[in-house]
N, C-alpha and C positions, 0 to 999 in steps of 0.2 A: 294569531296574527295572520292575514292573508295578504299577499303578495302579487303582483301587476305582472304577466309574461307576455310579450307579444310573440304572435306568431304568424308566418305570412297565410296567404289565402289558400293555398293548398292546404297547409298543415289542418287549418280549422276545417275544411270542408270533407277532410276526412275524416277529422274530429267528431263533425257533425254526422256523416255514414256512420262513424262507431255507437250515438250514443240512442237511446230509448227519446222515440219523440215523445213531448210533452211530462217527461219524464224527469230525465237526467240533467244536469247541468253539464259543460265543460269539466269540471273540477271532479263530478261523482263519475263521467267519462275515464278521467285519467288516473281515479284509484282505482275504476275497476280494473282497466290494463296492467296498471302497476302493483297490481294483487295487495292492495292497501284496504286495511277495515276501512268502514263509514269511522269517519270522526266523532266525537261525544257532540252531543246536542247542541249547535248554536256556534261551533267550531269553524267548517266548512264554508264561512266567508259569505254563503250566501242571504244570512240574517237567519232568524232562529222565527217559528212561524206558533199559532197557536198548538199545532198537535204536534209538534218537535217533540216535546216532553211524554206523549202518549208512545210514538215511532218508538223512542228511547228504550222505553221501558215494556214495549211490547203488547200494549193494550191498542193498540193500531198497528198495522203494517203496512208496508206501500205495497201498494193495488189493491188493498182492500175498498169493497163498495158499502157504502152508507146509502140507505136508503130516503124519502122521502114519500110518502101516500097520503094525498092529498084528496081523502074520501069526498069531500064535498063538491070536487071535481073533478072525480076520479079521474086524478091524475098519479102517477108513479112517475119522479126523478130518482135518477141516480146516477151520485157524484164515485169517484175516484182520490184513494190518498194517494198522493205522491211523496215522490223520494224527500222532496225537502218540508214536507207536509203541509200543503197544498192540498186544494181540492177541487180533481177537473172534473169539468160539468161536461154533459154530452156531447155538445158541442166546441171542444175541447179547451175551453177557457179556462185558467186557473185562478183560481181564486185563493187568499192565504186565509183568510178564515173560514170557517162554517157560516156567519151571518152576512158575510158578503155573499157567499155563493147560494145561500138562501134567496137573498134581496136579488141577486141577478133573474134567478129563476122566477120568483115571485113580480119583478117590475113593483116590489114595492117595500120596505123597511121587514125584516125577519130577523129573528134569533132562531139559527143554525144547530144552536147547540138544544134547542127545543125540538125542530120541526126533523133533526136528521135521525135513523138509527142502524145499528149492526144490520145486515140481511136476517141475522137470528131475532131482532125485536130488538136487541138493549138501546135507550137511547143514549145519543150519543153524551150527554150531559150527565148521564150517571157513569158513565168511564173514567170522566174528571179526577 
């Protein structure tokens, strides 16, 4: 269950000095101060994203980089997981799944879970 606090302007804007930009939320801000584990998968109120269950279980972790090499135009992306398993692009956009932030990067329809992989090679669809 997740719960509404308000708080005035200062409080948040210290909030916001405390927490990891493009990172953290509010919420993973104030269990880190409150020396509180990450919550189980889908808990933390912010909605549960495709690679939740990867974070989980340790087959992703946040800041890890996924690549993208895009031989035919030699190009090289590379995205960022985030804490609630997100994937920021260089430009520091998040995106919640791998095929959208494919499609952003591409300016055209991709599967993420095709085109992305570990910095070691695995892609990222056989982690599944």
């Amino acid at each position: 269950m997740t719960r509404t606090i308000r708080v005035d302007d200062e409080v948040f804007a210290k909030l916001q000095g405390l927490a990891e930009p493009l990172v953290d939320t509010p919420n993973s801000t104030l269990r880190r101060l409150l020396g509180l584990d990450e919550p189980a998968s889908g808990t933390s109120g912010g909605g549960s994203s495709a690679l939740s269950p990867m974070l989980a279980d340790g087959r992703l972790s946040v800041g890890q980089r996924l690549v993208w090499r895009r031989r035919n135009l030699g190009q090289v992306h590379q995205v960022t997981v985030t804490a609630d398993g997100g994937l920021r692009l260089e430009d520091g956009v998040v995106h919640a799944t791998p095929s959208a932030a494919a499609t952003a990067l591409a300016g055209n329809q991709q599967n993420g879970w095709k085109v992305f992989a570990t910095e070691s090679g695995t892609p990222l669809g056989d982690l599944r």
